[in-house]
C-alpha positions as a Python dict, from the first residue, in 0.01 Angstrom:
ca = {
    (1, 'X'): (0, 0, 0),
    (2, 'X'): (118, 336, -147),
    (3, 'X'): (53, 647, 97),
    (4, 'X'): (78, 1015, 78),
    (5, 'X'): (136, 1242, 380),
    (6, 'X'): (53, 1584, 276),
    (7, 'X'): (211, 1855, 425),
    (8, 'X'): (79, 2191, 314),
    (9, 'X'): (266, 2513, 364),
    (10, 'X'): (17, 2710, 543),
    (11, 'X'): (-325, 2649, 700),
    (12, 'X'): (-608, 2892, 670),
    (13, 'X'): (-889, 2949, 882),
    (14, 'X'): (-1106, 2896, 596),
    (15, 'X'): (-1137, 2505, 528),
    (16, 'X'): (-1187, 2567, 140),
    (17, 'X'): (-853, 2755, 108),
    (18, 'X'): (-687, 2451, 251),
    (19, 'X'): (-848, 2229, 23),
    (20, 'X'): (-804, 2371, -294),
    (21, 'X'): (-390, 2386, -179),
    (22, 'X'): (-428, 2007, -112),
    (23, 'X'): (-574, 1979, -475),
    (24, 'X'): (-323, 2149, -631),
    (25, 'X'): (-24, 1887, -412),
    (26, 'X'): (-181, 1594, -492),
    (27, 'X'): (-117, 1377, -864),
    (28, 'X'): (-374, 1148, -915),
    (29, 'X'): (-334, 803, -889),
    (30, 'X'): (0, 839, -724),
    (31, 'X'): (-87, 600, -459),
    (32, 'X'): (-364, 395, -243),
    (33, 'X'): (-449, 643, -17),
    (34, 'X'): (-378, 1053, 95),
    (35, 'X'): (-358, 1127, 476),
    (36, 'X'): (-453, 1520, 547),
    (37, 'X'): (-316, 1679, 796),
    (38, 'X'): (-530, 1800, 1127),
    (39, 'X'): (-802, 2052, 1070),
    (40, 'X'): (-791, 2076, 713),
    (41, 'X'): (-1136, 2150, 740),
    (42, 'X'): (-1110, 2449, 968),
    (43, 'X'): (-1438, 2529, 1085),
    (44, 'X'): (-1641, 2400, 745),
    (45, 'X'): (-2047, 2285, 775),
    (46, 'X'): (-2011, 1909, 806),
    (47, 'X'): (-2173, 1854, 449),
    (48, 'X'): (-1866, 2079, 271),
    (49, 'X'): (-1615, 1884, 467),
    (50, 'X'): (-1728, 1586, 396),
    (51, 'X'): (-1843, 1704, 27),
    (52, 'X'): (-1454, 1828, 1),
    (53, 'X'): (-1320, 1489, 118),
    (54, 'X'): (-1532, 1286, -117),
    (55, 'X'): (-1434, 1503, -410),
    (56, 'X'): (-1114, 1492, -357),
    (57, 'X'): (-1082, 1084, -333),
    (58, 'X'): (-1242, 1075, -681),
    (59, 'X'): (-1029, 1344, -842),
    (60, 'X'): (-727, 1214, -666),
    (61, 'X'): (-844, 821, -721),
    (62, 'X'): (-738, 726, -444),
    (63, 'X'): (-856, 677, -83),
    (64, 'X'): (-819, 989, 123),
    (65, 'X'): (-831, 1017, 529),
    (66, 'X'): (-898, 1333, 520),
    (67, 'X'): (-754, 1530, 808),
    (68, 'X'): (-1027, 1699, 1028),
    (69, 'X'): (-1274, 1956, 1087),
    (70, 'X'): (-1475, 2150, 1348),
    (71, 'X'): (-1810, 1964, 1346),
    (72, 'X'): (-1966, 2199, 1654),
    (73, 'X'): (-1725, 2140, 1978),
    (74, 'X'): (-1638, 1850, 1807),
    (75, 'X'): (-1327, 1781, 1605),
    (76, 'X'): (-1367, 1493, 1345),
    (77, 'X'): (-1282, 1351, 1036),
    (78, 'X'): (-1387, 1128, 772),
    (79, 'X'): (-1229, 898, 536),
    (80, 'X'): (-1358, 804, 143),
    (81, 'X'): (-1228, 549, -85),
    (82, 'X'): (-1141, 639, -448),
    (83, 'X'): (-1502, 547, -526),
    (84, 'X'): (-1646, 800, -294),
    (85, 'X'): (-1823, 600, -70),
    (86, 'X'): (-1755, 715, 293),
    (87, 'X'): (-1581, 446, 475),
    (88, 'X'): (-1499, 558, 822),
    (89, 'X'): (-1555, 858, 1065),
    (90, 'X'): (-1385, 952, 1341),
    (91, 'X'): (-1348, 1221, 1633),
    (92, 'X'): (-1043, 1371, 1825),
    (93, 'X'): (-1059, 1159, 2208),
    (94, 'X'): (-830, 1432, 2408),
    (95, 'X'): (-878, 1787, 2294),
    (96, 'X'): (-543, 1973, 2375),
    (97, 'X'): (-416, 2328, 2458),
    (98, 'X'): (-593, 2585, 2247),
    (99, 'X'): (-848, 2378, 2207),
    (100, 'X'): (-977, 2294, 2571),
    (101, 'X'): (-960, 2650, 2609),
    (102, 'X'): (-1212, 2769, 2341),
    (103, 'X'): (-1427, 2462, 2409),
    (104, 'X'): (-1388, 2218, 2199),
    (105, 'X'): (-1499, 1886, 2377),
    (106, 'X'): (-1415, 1508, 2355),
    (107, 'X'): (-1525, 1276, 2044),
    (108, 'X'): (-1575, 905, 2050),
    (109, 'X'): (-1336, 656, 2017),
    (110, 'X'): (-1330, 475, 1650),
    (111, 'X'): (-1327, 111, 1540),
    (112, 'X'): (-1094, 161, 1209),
    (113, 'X'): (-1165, 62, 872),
    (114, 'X'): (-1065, -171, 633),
    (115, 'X'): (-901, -98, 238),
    (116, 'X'): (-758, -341, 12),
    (117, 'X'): (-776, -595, 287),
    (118, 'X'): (-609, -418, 546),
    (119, 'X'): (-722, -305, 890),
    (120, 'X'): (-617, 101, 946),
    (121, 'X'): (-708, 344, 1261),
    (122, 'X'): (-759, 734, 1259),
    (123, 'X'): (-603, 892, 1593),
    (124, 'X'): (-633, 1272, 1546),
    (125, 'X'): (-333, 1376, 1695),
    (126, 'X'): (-272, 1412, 2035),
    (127, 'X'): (-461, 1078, 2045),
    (128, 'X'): (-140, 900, 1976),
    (129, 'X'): (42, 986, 2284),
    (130, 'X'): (-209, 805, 2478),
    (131, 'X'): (-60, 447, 2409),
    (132, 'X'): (-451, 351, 2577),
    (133, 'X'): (-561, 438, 2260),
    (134, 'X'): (-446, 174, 2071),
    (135, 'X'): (-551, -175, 2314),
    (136, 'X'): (-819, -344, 2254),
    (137, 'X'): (-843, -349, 1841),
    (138, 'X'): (-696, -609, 1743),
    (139, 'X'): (-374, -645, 1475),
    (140, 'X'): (-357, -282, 1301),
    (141, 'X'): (-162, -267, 997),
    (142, 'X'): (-143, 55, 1041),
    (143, 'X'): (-219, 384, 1237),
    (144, 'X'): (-282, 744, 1056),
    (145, 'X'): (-237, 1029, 1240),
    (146, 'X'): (-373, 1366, 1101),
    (147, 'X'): (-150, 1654, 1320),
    (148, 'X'): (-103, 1996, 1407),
    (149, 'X'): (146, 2005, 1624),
    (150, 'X'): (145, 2330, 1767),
    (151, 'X'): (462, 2377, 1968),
    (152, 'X'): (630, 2647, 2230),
    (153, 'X'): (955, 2580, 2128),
    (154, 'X'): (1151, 2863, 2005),
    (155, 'X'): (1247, 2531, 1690),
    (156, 'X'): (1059, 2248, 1588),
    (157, 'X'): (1368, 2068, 1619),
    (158, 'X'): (1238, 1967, 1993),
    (159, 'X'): (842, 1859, 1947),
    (160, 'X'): (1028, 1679, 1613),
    (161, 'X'): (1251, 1458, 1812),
    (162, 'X'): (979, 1384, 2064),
    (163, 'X'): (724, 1330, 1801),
    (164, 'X'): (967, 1056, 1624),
    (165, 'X'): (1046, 881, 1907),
    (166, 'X'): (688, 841, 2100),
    (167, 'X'): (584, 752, 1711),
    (168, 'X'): (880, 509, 1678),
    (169, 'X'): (768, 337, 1997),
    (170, 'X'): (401, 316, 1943),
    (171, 'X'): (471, 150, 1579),
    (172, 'X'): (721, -148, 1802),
    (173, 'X'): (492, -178, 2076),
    (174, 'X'): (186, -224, 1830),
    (175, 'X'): (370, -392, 1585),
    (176, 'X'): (209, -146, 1278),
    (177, 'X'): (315, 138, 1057),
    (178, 'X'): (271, 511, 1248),
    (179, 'X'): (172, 758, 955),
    (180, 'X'): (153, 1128, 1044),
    (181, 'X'): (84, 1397, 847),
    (182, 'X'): (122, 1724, 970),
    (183, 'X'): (110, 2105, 838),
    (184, 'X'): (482, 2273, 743),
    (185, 'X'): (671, 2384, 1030),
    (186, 'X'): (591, 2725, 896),
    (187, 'X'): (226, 2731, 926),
    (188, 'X'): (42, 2858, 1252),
    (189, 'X'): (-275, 2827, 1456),
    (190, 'X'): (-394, 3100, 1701),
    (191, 'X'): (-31, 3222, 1742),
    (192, 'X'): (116, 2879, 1796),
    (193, 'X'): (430, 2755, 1549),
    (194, 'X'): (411, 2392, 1396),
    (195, 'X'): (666, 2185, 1428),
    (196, 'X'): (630, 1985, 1069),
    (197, 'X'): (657, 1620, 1214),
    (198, 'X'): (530, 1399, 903),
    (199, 'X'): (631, 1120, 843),
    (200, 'X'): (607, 727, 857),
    (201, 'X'): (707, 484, 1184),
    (202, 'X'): (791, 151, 1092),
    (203, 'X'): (819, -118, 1316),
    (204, 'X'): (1089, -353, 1104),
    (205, 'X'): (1326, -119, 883),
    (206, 'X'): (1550, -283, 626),
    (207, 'X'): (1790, -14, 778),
    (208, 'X'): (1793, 99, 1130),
    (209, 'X'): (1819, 447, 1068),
    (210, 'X'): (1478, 419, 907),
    (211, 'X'): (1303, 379, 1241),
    (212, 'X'): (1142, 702, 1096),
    (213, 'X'): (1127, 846, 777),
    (214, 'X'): (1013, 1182, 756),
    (215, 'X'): (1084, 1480, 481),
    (216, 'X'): (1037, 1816, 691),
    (217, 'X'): (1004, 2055, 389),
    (218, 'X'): (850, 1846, 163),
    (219, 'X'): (470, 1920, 60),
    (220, 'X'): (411, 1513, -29),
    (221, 'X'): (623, 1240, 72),
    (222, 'X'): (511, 870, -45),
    (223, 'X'): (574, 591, 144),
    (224, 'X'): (517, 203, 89),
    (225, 'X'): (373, -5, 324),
    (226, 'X'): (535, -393, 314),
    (227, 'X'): (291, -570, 511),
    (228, 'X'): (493, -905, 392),
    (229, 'X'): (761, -771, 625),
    (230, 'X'): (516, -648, 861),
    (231, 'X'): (380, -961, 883),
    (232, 'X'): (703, -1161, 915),
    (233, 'X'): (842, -895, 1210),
    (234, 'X'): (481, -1012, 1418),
    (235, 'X'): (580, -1405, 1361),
    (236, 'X'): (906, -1345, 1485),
    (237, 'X'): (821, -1120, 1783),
    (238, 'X'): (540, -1404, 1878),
    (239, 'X'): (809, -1663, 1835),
    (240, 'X'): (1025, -1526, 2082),
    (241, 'X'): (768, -1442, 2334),
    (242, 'X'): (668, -1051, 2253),
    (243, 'X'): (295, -1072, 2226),
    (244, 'X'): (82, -762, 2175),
    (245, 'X'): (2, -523, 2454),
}
């Protein structure tokens, strides 16, 4: 499986100035499926969100998760396939920062979906540091993580390294790929810098500098998904007595 993070430069307030940005990054049929990056949406009218998201999996061709909106105090996303048909919805669990403090309250947990045979989880975010998050569902082949990781750092050097690393973990723990997409390091929300973290987790690296792969300035990075390897990694791990959390 083929997946794009998209990393756009700048995030606007208004959710169709974000999408038509992401149209213009993404080459159709480039790959299985597009991961947006947190609050794509902005504050968009559930039926343009999702309206955007669908439209965009057909021009595209591909599957997209696409990022997240505002829907009331909630934030929440939706995923299509290339078909449009809307496969999966799913809410932020822990609000954070800004957030709490203008009100925004917390979603539902989600079961994942299923695409081309394969079992995949939206956690928006700050969802992913909560390694709770993840127990209870089963093998995931892997986890997409729509960001916007707002940081106080005076770099995103910092919230980078941290992101990596708690990333890196959750994809060994979990045994699955960790796919974030976030917004360019340059964007902002309410003030607050982003640190730029996309980037892809995986568990069993042909190279162990490629615990994570991530392309800070880039505005799409593609990634491929072995879940042959994937698959072998879980065999040995429950061969030598590492069974899942």
């Amino acid at each position: 499986m083929k997946i794009l993070l998209i990393q756009p430069s700048a995030w606007s307030p208004d959710g169709h100035a974000n999408f038509d940005a992401i149209d213009e990054l993404i080459t159709p049929g480039t790959g299985d499926l597009a991961l947006l990056p947190e609050l794509a949406g902005a504050s968009l009218p559930r039926a343009d969100y999702l309206e955007r998201v669908r439209a965009l999996a057909v021009s595209a061709g591909m599957a997209v998760a696409g990022g997240s909106h505002y829907d009331g105090a909630v934030n929440r996303g939706a995923v299509y396939d290339a078909d449009g048909t809307l496969i999966a919805e799913y809410d932020k669990v822990h609000p954070y920062g800004v957030e709490l403090r203008s009100g925004t309250v917390a979603g539902r947990p989600n079961p994942g979906f299923e695409l081309y045979g394969r079992r995949l989880r939206v956690l928006l975010c700050a969802d992913v540091w909560y390694s709770a998050s993840l127990t209870g569902f089963g093998d995931l082949d892997a986890v997409l993580v729509p960001a916007f990781s707002v940081t106080r750092w005076d770099s995103p050097a910092p919230a980078r390294e941290l992101w990596r690393h708690m990333c890196v973990a959750r994809a060994y723990e979990f045994m699955t790929y960790v796919a974030v997409s976030d917004w360019h390091h340059e964007a902002t929300y309410h003030g607050h810098p982003c640190a730029g973290v996309s980037g892809l987790a995986d568990p069993c690296p042909e190279a162990p500098a490629s615990f994570f792969t991530g392309a800070p300035g880039a505005s799409v990075s593609v990634h491929e998904l072995d879940f042959d390897r994937l698959n072998a990694f879980r065999r040995d791990r429950a061969d030598r007595g590492f069974g899942r959390p």
